[in-house]
C-alpha positions as CSV (number, residue, x, y, z in Angstrom):
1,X,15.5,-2.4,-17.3
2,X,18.2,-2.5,-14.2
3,X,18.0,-5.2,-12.3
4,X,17.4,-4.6,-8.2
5,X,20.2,-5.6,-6.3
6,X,19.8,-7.7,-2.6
7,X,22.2,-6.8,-0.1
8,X,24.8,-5.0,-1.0
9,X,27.8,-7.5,-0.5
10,X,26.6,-9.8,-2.7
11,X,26.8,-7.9,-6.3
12,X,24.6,-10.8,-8.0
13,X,21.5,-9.9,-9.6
14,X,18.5,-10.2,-7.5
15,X,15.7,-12.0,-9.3
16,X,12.8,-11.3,-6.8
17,X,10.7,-8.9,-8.1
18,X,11.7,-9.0,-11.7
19,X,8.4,-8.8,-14.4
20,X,8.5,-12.0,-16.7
21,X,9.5,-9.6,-19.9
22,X,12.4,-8.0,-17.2
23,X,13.4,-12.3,-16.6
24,X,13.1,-13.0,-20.0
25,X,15.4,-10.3,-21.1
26,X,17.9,-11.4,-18.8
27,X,17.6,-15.4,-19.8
28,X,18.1,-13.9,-23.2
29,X,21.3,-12.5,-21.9
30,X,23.0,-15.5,-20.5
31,X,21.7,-17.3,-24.1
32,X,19.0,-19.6,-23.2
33,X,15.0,-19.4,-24.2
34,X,13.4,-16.4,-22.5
35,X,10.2,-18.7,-21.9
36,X,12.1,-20.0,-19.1
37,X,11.4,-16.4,-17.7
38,X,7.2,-17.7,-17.4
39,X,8.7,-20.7,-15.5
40,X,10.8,-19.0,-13.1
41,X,7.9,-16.0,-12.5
42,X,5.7,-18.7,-11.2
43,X,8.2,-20.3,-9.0
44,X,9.1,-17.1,-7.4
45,X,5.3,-15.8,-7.2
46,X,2.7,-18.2,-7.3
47,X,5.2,-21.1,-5.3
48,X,7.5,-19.4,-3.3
49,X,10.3,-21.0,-3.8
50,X,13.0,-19.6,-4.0
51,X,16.0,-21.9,-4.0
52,X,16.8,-22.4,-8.0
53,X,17.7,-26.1,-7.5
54,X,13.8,-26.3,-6.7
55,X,12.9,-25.2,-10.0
56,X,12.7,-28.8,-11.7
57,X,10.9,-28.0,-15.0
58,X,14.4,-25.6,-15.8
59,X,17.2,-27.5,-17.3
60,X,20.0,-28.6,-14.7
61,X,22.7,-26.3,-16.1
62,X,20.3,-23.9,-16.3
63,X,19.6,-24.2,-12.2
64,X,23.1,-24.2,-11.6
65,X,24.1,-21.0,-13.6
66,X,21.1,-19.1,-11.9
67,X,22.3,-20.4,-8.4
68,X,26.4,-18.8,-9.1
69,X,25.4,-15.8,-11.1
70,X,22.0,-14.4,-9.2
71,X,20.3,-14.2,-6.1
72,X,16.8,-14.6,-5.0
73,X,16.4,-12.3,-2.0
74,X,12.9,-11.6,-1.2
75,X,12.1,-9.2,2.0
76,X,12.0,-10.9,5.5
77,X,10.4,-10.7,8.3
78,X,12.1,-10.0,11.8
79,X,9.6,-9.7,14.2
80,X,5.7,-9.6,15.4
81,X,3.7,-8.0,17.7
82,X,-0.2,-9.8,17.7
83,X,-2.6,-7.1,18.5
84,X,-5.6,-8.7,20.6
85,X,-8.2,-8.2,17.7
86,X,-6.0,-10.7,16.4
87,X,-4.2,-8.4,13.6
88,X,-0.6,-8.8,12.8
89,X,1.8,-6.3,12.6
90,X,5.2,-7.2,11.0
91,X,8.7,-5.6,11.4
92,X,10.0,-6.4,7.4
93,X,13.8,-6.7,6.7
94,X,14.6,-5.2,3.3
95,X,16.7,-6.9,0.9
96,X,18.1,-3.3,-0.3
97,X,18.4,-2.2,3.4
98,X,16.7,-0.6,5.9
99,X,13.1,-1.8,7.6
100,X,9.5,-1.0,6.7
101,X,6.1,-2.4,8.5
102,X,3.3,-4.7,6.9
103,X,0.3,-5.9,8.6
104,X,-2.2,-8.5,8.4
105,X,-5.8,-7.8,9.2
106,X,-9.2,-10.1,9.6
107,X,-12.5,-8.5,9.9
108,X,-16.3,-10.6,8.9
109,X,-13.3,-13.3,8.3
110,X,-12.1,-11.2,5.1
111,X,-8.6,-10.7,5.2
112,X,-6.0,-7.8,4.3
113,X,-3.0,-7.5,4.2
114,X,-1.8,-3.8,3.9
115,X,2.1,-3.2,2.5
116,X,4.2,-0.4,2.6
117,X,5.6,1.2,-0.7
118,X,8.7,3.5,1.4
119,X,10.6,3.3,4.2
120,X,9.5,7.0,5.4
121,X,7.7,9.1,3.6
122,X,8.1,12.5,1.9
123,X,4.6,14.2,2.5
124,X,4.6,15.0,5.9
125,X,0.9,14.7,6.7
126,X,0.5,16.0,10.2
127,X,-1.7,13.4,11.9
128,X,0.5,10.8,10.1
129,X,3.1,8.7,12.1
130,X,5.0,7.6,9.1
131,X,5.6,11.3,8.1
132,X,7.5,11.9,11.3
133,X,10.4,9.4,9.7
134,X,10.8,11.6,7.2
135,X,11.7,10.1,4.0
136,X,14.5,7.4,3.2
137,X,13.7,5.4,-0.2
138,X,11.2,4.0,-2.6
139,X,10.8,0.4,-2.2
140,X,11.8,-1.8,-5.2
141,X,8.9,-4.0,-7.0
142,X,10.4,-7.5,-5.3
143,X,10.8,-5.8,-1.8
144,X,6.8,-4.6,-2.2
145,X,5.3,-8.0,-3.3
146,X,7.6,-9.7,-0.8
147,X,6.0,-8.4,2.0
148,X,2.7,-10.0,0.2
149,X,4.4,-13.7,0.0
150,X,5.8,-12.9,3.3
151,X,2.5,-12.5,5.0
152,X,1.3,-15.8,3.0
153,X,3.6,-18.1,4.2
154,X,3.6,-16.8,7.6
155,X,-0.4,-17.0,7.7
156,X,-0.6,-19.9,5.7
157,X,-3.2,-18.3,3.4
158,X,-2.4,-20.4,0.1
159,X,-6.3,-21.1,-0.2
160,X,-7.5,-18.2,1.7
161,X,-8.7,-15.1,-0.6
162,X,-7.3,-11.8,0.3
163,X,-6.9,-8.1,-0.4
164,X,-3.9,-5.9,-0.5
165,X,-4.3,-2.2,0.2
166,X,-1.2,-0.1,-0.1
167,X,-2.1,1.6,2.7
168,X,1.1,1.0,5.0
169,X,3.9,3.3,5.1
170,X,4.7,5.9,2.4
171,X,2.7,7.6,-0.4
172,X,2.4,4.5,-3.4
173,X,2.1,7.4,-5.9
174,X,5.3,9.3,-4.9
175,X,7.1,5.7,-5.3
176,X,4.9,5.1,-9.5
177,X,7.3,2.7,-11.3
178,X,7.6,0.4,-7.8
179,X,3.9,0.7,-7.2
180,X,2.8,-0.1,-10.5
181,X,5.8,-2.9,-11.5
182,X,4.2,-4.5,-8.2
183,X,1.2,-4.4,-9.0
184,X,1.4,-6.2,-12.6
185,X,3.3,-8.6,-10.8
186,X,0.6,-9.2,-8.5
187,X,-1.6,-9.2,-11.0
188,X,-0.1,-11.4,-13.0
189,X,-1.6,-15.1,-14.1
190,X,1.9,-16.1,-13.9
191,X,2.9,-14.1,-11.0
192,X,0.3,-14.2,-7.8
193,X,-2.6,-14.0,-10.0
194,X,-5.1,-11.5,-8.2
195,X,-7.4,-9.9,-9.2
196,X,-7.3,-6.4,-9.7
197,X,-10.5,-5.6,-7.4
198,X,-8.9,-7.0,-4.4
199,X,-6.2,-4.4,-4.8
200,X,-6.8,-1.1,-3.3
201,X,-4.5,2.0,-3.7
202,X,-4.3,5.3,-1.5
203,X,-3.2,8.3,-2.5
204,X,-2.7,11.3,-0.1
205,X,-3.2,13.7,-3.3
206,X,-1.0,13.7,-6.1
207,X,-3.1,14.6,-8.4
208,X,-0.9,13.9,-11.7
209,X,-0.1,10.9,-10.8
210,X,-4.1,9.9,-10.1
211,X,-4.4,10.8,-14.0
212,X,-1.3,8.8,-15.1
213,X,-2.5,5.8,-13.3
214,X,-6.3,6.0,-14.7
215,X,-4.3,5.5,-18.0
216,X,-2.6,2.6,-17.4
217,X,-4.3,-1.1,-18.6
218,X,-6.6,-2.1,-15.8
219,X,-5.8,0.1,-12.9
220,X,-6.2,-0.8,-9.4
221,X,-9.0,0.3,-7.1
222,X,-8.4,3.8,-5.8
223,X,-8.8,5.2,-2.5
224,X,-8.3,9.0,-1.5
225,X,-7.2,10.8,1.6
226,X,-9.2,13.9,1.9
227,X,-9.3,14.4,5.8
228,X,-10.4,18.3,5.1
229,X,-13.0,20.4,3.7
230,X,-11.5,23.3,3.2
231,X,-8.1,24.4,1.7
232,X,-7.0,26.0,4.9
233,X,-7.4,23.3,7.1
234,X,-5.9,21.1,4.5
235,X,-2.8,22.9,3.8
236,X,-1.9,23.0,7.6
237,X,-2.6,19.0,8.2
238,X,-1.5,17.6,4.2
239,X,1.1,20.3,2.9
240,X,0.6,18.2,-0.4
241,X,-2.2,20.2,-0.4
242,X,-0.3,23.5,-0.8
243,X,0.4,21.9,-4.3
244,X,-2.5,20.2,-5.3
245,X,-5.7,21.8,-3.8
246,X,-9.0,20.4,-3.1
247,X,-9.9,21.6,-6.4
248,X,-7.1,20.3,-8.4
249,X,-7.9,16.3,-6.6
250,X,-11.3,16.5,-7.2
251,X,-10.7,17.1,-10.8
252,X,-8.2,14.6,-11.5
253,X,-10.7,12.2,-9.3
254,X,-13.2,13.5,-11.5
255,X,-10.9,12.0,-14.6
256,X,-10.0,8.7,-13.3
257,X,-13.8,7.7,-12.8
258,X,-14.8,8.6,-16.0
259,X,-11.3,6.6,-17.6
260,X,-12.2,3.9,-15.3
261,X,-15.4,3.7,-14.9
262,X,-14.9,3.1,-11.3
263,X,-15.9,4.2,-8.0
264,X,-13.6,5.4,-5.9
265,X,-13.4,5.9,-1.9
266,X,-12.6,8.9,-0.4
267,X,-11.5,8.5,3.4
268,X,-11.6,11.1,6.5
269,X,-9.6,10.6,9.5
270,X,-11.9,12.6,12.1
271,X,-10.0,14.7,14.3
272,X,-11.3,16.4,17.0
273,X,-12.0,19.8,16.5
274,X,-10.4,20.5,12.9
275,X,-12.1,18.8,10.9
276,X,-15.4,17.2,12.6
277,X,-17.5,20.5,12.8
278,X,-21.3,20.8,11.4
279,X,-20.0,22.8,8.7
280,X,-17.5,20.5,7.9
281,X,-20.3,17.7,7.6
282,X,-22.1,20.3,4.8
283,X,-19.1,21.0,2.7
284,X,-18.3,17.1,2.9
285,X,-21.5,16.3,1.6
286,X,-21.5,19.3,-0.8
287,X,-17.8,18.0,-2.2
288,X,-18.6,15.1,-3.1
289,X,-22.4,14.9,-3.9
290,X,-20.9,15.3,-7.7
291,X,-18.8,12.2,-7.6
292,X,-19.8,8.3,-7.8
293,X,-18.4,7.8,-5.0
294,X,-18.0,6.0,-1.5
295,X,-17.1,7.3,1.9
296,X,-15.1,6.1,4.7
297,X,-14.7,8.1,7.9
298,X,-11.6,6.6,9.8
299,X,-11.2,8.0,13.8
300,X,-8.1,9.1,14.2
301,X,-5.8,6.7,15.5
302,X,-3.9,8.1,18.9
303,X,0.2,7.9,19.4
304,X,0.5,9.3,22.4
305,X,4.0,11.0,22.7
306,X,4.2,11.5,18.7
307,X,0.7,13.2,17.4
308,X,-1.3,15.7,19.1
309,X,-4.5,14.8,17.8
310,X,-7.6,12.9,19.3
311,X,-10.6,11.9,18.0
312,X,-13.9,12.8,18.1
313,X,-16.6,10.9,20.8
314,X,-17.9,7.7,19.6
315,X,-21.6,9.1,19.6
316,X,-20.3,12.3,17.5
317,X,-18.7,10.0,15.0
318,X,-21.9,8.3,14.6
319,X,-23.9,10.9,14.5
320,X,-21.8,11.7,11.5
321,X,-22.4,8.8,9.7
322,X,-26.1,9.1,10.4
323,X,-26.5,12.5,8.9
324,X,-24.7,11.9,6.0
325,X,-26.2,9.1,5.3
326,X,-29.8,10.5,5.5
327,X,-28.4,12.5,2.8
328,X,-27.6,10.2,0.5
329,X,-23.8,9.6,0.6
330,X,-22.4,6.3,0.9
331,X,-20.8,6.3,3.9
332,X,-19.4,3.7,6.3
333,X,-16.7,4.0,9.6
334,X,-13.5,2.1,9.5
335,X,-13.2,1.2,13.7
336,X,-9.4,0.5,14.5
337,X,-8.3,-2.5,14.0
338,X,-5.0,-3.4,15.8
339,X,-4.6,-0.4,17.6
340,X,-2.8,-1.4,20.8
341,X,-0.4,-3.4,18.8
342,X,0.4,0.5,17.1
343,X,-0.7,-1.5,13.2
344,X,-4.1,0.6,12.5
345,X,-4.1,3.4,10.0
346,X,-1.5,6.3,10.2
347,X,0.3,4.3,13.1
348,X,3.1,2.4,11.4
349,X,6.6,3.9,11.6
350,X,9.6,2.5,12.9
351,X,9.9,4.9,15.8
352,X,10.0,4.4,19.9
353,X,7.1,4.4,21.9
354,X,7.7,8.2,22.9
355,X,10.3,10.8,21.4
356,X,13.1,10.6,22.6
């Protein structure tokens, strides 16, 4: 395995977001017992520290070697902007360079944090602020779970329970190996120990990599974007789409259920007059009356300046709701949450207020 570097005028190894097997192998290396690797996973993860000197149960020399010959250079955060439902959004210095945005959410006092997995991203979804970056890079495993012990420290939540949703900028299945190395490390008893069911992953479509993941040990919680009924509409507003039809997703949805035996969430962002029709409502229902699944309808989130969209009225997006409900789909609306501080769903991108 190649070890992530931190900036790059330091050419030391960066430790932070290394697996235990991927610290152990290098421990190995330097010719000391890789079980030191468990003892350095739960200072990084589980403590945060991460000055070597503070890792006491590590022999001395061993502290010393690790403070000349490697670096520990987690992501950091340079600014935030405190929308005034109280959710956070962060501006997050990357240890490999570049920026990305994280945000911290409470709602019914359960709190989320949602993480990016890119700076950019490659899919282009029309409605999508992020997309209008473009793409730049994948984000390494130690520059995802950062922005995790980031938010922790910053919000003090070292008793508080929480769920991640990667959810913030980027496609987490476009960026696998990151998103999945992350994840075991968050997962991890000896990294931040969660629990898999307070991990949520969305996917804009990528329907190979849907299957690949209901194959690996104890997957995380999946949540797809469907935002369209019909393949038309679709291919105009996700071109990932154009590759991977309605069709195709529902099928490899289909798959991971059965692998997983889970239920997965499908989410609509309602826009105004593409997608929010009465017929849409039918074929909605229709899609998805074959799957064990859950619903969430998300109003569009406006940028004015950037995306062209609006959503539908409050009493339409209700009404919505209502109807499919009294058809038996689990359904539920996610309202905004940090709107006006430009942190709610599809807003996050590191772009002015306007176009310039």
């Amino acid at each position: 395995m190649s070890v992530p570097r931190p900036l790059a005028e330091d050419p030391r190894p960066n430790l932070y977001g290394l697996s235990r097997d991927a610290l152990a192998s290098l421990l190995s290396s330097f010719g000391v017992p890789a079980y030191h690797g468990d003892q350095i996973a739960r200072w990084l993860y589980a403590r945060r520290a991460f000055d070597p000197a503070l890792w006491t149960d590590l022999p001395k020399p061993l502290r010393e070697r690790l403070r000349r010959e490697t670096a520990v250079a987690p992501p950091r955060a340079a600014s935030r902007v405190t929308a005034a439902d109280g959710t956070v959004k962060y501006a997050v210095t990357l240890p490999g360079g570049g920026a990305v945005e994280s945000v911290y959410m409470v709602q019914r006092e359960r709190v989320t944090l949602c993480v990016s997995s890119q700076v950019g991203c490659a899919l282009d979804c029309d409605f999508c602020l992020t997309g209008k970056m473009g793409f730049v890079r994948h984000l390494t495993p130690g520059e995802i779970v950062g922005q995790v012990a980031m938010i922790q420290e910053d919000r003090a939540l070292s008793e508080t329970p929480f769920n991640i949703v990667f959810m913030g900028m980027g496609e987490p299945l476009h960026n696998y190996e990151g998103v999945v190395a992350a994840y075991r490390i968050l997962t991890d008893p000896a990294g931040f120990g969660l629990s898999r069911r307070r991990i949520t992953l969305s996917t804009s479509g990528l329907a190979p990599a849907i299957e690949r993941l209901a194959r690996e040990p104890a997957p995380p919680r999946l949540a797809v974007s469907l935002n369209a009924t019909t393949d038309a509409v679709r291919d105009r507003i996700m071109p990932i789409n154009r590759k991977y039809p309605i069709a195709r997703l529902l099928e490899a949805c289909r798959r991971y259920a059965s692998a997983t035996k889970e239920r997965i969430t499908f989410e609509y962002v309602l826009l105004l007059g593409v997608n929010d029709s009465d017929a849409d409502v039918s074929r909605l229902k229709a899609l998805l009356r074959r799957h064990s699944a859950k619903l969430n309808l998300i109003p569009f989130n406006a940028v004015p300046g950037w995306l062209d969209y609006r959503p539908p009225p409050r009493d339409r997006i209700v009404a919505i709701r209502d109807r499919l409900l009294a058809e038996g789909l689990p359904v539920s609306i996610r309202w905004s949450r940090g709107a006006d501080a430009r942190a709610a769903c599809g807003q996050l991108a590191l772009l002015p207020e306007v176009p310039s």
